[in-house]
C-alpha positions in Angstrom: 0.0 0.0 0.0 2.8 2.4 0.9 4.6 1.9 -2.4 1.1 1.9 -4.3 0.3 5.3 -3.1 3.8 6.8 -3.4 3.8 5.8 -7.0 0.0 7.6 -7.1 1.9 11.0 -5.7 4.4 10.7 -7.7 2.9 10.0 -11.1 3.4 12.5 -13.8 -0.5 13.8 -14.4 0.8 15.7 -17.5 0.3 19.3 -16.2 2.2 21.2 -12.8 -0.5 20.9 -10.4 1.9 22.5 -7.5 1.3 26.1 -6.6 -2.0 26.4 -8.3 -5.1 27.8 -6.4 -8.4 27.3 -7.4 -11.1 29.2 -6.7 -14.7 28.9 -6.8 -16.4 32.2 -8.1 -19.9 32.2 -7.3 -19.9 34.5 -4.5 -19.2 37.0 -8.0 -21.8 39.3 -9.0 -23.0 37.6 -12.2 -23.2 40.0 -14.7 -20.8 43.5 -15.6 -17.1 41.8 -16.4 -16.2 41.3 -12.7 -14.9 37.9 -13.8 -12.4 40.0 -16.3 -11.7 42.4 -13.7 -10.7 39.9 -11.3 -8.6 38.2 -13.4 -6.5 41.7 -14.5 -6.6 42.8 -10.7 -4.7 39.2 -10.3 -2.4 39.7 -13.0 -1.0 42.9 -11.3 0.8 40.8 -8.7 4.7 39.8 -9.7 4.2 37.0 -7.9 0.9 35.8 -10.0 2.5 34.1 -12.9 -0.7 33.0 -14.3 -4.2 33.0 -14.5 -7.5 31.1 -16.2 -10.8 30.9 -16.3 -12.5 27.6 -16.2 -16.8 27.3 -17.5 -16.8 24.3 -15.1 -14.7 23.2 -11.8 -11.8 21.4 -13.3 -12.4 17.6 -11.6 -16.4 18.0 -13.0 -17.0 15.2 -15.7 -18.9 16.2 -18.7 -19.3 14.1 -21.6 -20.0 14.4 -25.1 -20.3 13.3 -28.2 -18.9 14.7 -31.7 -17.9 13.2 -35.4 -14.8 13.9 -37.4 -15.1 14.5 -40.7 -15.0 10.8 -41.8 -17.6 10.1 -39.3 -15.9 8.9 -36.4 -17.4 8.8 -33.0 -16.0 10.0 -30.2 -16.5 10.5 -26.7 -14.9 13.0 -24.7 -14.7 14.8 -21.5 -14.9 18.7 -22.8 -13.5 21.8 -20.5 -14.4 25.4 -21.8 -11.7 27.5 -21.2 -9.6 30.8 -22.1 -6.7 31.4 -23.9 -4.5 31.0 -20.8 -5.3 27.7 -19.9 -2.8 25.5 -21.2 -0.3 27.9 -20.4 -1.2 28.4 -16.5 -1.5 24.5 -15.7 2.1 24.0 -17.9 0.9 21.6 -19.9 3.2 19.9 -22.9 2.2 20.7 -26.2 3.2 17.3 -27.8 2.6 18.8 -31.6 0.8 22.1 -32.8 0.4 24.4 -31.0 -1.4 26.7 -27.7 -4.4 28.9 -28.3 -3.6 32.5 -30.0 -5.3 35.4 -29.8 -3.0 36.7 -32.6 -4.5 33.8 -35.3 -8.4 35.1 -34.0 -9.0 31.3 -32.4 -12.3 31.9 -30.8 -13.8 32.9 -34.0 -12.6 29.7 -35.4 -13.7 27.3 -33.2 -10.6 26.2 -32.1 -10.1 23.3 -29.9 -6.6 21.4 -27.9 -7.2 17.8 -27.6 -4.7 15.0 -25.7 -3.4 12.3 -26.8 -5.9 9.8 -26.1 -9.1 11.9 -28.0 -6.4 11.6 -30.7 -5.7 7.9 -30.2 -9.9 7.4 -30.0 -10.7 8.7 -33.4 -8.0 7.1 -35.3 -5.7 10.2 -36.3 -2.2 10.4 -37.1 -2.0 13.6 -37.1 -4.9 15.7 -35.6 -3.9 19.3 -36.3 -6.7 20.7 -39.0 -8.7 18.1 -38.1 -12.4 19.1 -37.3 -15.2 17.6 -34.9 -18.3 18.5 -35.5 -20.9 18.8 -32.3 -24.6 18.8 -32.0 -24.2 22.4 -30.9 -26.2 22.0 -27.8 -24.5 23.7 -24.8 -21.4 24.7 -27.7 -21.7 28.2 -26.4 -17.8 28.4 -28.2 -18.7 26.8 -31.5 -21.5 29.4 -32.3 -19.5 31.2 -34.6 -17.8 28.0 -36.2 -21.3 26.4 -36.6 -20.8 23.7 -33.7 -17.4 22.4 -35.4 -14.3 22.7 -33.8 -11.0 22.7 -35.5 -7.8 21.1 -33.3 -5.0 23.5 -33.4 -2.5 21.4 -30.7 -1.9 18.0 -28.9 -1.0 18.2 -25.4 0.3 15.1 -23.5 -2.0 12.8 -21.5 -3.2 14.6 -18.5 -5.1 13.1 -15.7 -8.2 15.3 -14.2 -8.9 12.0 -12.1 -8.4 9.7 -9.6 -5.6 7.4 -11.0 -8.7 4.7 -10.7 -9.4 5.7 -13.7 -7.3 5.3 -17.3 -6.9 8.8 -19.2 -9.7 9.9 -21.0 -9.8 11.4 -24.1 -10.3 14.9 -23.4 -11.0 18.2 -25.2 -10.3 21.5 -24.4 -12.4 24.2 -26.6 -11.8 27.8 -26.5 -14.3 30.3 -24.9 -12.4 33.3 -24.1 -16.0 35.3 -24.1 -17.4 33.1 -20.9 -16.8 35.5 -18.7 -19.1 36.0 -16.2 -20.4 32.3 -16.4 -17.0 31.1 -15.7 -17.3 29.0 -12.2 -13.7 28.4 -11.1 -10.3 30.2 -11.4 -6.9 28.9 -11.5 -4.4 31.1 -10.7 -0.5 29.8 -10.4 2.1 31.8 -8.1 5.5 32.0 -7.2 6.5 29.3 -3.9 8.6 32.4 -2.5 5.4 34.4 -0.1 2.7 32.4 -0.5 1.3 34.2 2.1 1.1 37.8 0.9 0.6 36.9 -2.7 -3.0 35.3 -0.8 -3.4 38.7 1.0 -3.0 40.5 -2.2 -5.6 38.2 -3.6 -8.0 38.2 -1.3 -8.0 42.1 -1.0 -9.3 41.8 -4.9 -11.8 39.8 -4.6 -13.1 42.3 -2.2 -13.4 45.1 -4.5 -15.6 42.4 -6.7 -17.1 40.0 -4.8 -21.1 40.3 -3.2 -21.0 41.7 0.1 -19.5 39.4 3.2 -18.2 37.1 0.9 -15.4 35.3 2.0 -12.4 34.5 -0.2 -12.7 30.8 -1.1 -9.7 29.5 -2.3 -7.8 25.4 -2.1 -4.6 24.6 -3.6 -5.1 22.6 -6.8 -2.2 19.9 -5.4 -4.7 19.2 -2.4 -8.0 19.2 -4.2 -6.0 15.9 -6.3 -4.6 14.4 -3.0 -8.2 14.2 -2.0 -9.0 11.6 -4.4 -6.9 9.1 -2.7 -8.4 9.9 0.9 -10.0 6.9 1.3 -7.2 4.6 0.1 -4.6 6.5 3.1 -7.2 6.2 5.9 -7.3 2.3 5.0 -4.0 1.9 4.5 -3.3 3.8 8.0 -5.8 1.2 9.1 -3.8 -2.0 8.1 -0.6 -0.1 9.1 -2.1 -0.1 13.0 -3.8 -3.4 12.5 -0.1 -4.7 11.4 1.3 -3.2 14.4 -1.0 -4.5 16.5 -0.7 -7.9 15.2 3.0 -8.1 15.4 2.7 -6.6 18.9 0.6 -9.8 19.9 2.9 -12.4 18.6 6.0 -10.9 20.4 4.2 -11.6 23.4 3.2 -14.7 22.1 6.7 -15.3 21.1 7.6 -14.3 24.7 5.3 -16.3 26.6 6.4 -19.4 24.6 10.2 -18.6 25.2 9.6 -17.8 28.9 7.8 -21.9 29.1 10.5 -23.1 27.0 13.2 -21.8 29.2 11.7 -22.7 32.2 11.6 -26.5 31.0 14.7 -26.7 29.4 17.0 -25.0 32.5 18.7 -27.9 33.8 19.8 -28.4 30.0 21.0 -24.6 29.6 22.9 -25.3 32.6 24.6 -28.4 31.5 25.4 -27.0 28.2 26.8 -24.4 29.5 28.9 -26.7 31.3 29.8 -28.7 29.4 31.4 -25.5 27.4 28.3 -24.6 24.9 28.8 -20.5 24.4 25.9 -17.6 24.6 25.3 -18.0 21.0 25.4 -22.0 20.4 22.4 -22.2 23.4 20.6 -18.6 21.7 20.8 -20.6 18.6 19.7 -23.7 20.1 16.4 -22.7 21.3 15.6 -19.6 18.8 15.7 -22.6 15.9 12.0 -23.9 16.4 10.9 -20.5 16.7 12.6 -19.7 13.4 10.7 -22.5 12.2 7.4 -21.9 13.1 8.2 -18.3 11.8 9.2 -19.5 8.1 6.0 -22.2 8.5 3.9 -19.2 9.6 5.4 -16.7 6.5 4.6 -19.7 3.9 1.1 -20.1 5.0 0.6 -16.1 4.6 2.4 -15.3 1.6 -0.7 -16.4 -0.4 -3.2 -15.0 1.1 -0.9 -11.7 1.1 -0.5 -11.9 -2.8 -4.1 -12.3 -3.4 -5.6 -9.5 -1.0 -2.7 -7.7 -2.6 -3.8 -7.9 -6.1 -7.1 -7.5 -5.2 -6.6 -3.9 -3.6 -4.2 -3.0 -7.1 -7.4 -3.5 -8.5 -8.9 -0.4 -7.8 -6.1 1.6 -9.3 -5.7 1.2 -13.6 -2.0 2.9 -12.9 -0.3 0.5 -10.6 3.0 -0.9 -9.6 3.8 -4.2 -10.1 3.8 -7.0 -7.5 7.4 -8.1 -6.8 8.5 -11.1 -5.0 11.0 -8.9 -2.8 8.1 -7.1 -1.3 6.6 -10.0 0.1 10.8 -11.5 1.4 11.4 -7.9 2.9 7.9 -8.6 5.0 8.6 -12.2 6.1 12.2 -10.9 7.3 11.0 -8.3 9.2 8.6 -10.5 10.5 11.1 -13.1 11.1 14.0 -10.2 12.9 11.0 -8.9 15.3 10.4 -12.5 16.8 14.0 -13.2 17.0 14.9 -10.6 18.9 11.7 -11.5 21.1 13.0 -14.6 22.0 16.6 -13.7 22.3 16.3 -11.5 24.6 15.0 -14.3 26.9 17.4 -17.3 25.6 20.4 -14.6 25.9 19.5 -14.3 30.0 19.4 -18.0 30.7 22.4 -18.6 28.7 24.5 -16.1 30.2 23.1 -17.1 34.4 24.8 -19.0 36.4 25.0 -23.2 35.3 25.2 -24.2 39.0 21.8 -22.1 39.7 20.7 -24.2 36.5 21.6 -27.5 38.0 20.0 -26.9 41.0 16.7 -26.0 39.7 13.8 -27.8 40.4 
């Protein structure tokens, strides 16, 4: 679980999701260009290096279907958004190129698709190439008559939990949303987070309906939240492991404590006799180590299978490896050792005349 979710951190999701707030703008008077106005009064911080406008919260699903110009099918998640959009999240533009306000995109319908949209409908090379849309809801593709025309390929990008493979995604151009826009991304510096915020917050003041509080989260948390559920059951097993382990030390204890007890008179002649610390430690830690390795083989299964099971749920995943399962057995196998030599170690080193005389 530990390396499953460190590998879920980790994973590239095709865009820099650090240092990126997002913020939910209805508290925004509807109508005027307050959403423009906000986004200049942003801009006028050095530390804001970037700002966009999203129709819809970034993690909402919203499916639809279009047709390229052969009549393929294809369905995709769709985000309206400005011309900043690829540029604030640092996306990769794989081949073509970002929206331009210099070659008049939003009269042109112009769309950015990933790779997998492109992989859907069939095209080598999807730069040119035109879906055509229902036009229901295609407030953007009014002018364009409901088609779109791809002007860039950005890599894969992942807008969900890792649950889920990448979908094919489209991003279309509405740069004239403004005041229906319902979330803003803005990206700042690391270097004073702090009074960048202050700065912010003291402009959506001059905007924002009376009372109003500044509503912000940080893009990178608003992700991590995905895998909540997955860290408060793996914190769960982590305890329940602990716990476990705790029980058979004192299992482990309880059974050296008996065994010494019945085997003293032979400690005591062994020792004797010459035996060292280490030859009687060795002596009565061996069926231990055997029920140990007995105990491991009987739960290595088991461990594989509910192992594989919980991968499952993820359709990025890491790969089960035979030395995760060793390294767990040997830890298993080091905890109980040291259990029972610290009781073996304290009969081997007493006295062998005390030994003898025990009764």
């Amino acid at each position: 679980m530990f390396y499953q979710l460190r590998f879920v951190k980790a994973k590239d999701l095709g865009f820099n999701k650090e240092f990126v707030i997002s913020i939910d703008t209805d508290a925004l008077p509807e109508m005027g260009g307050h959403y423009d106005l906000l986004k200049k009064g942003f801009l006028q911080h050095h530390k804001v290096v970037g700002c966009t406008m999203v129709k819809y919260p970034l993690m909402d699903e919203s499916w639809y279907e279009g047709k390229g110009e052969k009549g393929q099918s294809v369905w995709a998640r769709r985000h309206y958004v400005d011309y900043d959009f690829v540029k604030t999240l640092e996306m990769r533009v794989l081949s073509g190129r970002d929206f331009d306000v210099r070659a008049n995109d939003q009269v042109k319908g112009s769309a950015v698709v990933n790779e997998a949209f492109a992989r859907q409908i069939g095209w080598e090379d999807p730069i040119g190439q035109t879906i055509a849309f229902d036009g229901r809801g295609v407030q953007s593709l009014r002018r364009s008559n409901g088609v779109a025309r791809i002007v860039g390929v950005v890599q894969d990008f992942y807008l969900t939990p890792l649950q889920q493979k990448v979908q094919p995604t489209m991003l279309l151009l509405n740069s004239t949303m403004g005041d229906e826009a319902e979330n803003f991304l803005v990206r700042i510096k690391p270097d004073d987070i702090a009074g960048t915020l202050k700065f912010m917050e003291a402009e959506w003041k001059k905007i924002a309906l009376a009372n109003e509080p500044f509503y912000f989260t940080f893009l990178d948390d608003d992700i991590e939240n995905y895998y909540q559920d997955f860290v408060s059951w793996s914190k769960i097993v982590g305890y329940a492991t602990v716990f476990a382990v705790f029980i058979a030390c004192l299992g482990a204890f309880g059974l050296t404590a008996l065994a010494v007890a019945r085997r003293t008179k032979e400690i005591g002649i062994r020792k004797a006799m010459g035996a060292s610390v280490l030859n009687i430690v060795s002596l009565l830690s061996r069926d231990f180590v055997v029920l140990v390795l007995i105990a491991n083989l009987c739960a290595l299964p088991l461990t594989f299978l509910a192992s594989t099971w919980w991968l499952q749920n993820f359709a990025y995943r890491i790969g089960l490896t035979v030395g995760v399962f060793l390294l767990g057995g040997l830890l298993t196998l080091l905890v109980v050792i040291g259990t029972v030599s610290i009781q073996t170690t304290t009969a081997a080193r007493a006295n062998p005349v005390d030994a003898l005389r025990y009764e």
